[in-house]
Legacy VTK file of the C-alpha trace (Angstrom):
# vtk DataFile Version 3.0
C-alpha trace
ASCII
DATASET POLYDATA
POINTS 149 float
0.000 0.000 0.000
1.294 3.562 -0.999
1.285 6.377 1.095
-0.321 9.131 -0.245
-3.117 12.638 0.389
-5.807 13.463 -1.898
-6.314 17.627 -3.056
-7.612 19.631 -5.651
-5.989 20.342 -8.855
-4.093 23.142 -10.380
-3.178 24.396 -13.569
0.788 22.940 -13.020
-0.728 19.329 -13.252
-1.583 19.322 -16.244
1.275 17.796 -17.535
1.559 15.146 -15.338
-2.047 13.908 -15.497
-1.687 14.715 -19.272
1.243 11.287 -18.758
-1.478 9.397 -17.215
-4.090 9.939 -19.786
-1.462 8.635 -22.182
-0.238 5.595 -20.585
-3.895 4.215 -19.797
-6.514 5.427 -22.186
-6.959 4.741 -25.704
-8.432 7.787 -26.432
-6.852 10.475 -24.319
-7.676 14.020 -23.592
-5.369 16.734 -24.655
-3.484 19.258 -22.116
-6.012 22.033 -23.712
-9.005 19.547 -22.803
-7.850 18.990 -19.262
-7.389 22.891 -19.285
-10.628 23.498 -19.943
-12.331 21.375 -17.315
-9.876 22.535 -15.098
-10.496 26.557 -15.638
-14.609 25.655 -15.606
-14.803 24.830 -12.126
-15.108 20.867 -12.512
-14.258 18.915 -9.539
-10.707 17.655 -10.148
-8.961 16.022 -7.890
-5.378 14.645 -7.420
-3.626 11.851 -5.792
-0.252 12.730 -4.868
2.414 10.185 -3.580
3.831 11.276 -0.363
7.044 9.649 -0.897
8.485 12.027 -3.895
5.360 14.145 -4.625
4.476 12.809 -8.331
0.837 12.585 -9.069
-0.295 8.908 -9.119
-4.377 9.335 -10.097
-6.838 12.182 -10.581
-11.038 12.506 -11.169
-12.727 15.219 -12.855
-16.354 15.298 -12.532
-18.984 18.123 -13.560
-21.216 18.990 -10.848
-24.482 19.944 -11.309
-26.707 19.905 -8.366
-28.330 17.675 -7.473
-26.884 15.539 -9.827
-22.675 15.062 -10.701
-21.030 13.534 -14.037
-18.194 11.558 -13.333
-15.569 12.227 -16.244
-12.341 10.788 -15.482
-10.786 8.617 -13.388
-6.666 7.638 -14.052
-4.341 5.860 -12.480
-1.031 5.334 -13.185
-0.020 1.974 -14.088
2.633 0.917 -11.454
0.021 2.385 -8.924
-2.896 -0.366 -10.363
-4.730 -2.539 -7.912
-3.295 -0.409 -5.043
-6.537 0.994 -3.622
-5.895 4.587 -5.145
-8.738 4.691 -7.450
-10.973 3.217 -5.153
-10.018 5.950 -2.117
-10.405 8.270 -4.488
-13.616 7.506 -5.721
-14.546 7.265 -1.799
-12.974 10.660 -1.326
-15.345 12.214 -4.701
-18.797 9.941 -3.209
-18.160 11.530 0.466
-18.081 14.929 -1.012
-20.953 14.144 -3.262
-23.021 12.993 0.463
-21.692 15.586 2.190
-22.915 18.440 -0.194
-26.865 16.885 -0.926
-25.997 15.389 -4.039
-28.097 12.573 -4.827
-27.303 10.727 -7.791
-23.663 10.517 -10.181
-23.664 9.577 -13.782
-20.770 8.072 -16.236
-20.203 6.103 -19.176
-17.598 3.767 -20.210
-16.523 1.880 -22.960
-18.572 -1.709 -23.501
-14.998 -3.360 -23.446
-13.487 -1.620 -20.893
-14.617 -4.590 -18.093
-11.569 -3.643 -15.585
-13.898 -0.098 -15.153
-17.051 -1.529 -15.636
-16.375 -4.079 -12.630
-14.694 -0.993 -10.550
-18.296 0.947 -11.161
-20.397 -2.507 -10.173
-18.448 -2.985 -7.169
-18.690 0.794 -5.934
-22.973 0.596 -6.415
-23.278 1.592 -10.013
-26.060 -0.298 -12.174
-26.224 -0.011 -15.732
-28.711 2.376 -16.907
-28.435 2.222 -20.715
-26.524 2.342 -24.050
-25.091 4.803 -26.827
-24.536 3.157 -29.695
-21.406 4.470 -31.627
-20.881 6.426 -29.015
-16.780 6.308 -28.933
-14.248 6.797 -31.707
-10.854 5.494 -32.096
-11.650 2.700 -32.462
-15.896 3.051 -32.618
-17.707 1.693 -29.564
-20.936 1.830 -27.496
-20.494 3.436 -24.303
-22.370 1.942 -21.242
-24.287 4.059 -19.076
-24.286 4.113 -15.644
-25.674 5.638 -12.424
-25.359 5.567 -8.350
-28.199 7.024 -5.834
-26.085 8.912 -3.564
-27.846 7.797 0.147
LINES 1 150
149 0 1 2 3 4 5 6 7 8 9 10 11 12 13 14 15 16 17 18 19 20 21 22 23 24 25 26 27 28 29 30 31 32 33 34 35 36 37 38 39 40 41 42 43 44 45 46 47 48 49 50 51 52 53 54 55 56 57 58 59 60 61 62 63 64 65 66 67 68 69 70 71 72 73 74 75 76 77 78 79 80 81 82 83 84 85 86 87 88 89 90 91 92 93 94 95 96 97 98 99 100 101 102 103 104 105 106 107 108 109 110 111 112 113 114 115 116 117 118 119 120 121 122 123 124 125 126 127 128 129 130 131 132 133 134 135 136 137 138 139 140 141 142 143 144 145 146 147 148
């Protein structure tokens, strides 16, 4: 288990989450992407190693009371099947419970099981289908929601 704190964003991670994208996503977002949702006011979190201070994971999520979109969530490779993503997603559902939110909303890719078990485990039911939703390569994108209690 790593040892590391969870805070908000700035505009000098960029690059670092922008290394992230890259390494685990097929289709990544750009820097100017991750700008944008970043100068917006989305909730965007990081999770910094305490050890040297390198970013290991981040969410972004659009919040829109009641309701919140969950965008992103990355983690590094070497930091996989640590627990980060999972306290992190904790650390994004408190807030949610602690601010009268009452329901969060993603999609994922159809083939991306590794997420779609993550979301199952952490409440999430499947709540529907865009076809064609994805490019490069093409692919439906499962919807999903969680009831925030």
């Amino acid at each position: 288990m790593i040892d590391f704190y969870i805070k908000e964003a700035e505009a000098a991670d960029i690059n670092p989450i922008l290394e992230i994208e890259k390494e685990i996503f097929i289709s990544f977002w750009t820097s100017e992407q991750l700008k944008i949702e970043l100068e917006t006011g989305s909730f965007f979190l990081k999770a910094v190693e305490k050890a040297n201070h390198s970013i290991v994971a981040y969410l972004i999520a659009r919040l829109l009371k009641p309701e919140a979109e969950l965008l992103r969530i990355g983690v590094k490779k070497s930091f996989q099947n640590m627990k980060v993503g999972y306290q992190l997603h904790q650390f994004f559902l408190n807030y949610l419970k602690e601010n009268s939110y009452r329901q969060v909303f993603l999609e994922v890719r159809a083939s991306n099981t590794i997420a779609i078990d993550f979301y199952k485990k952490a409440g999430y039911s499947c709540s529907g289908l865009r076809k064609n939703y994805y490019s490069r390569p093409t692919e439906d994108a499962l919807l999903f929601a969680l009831k925030i209690d």
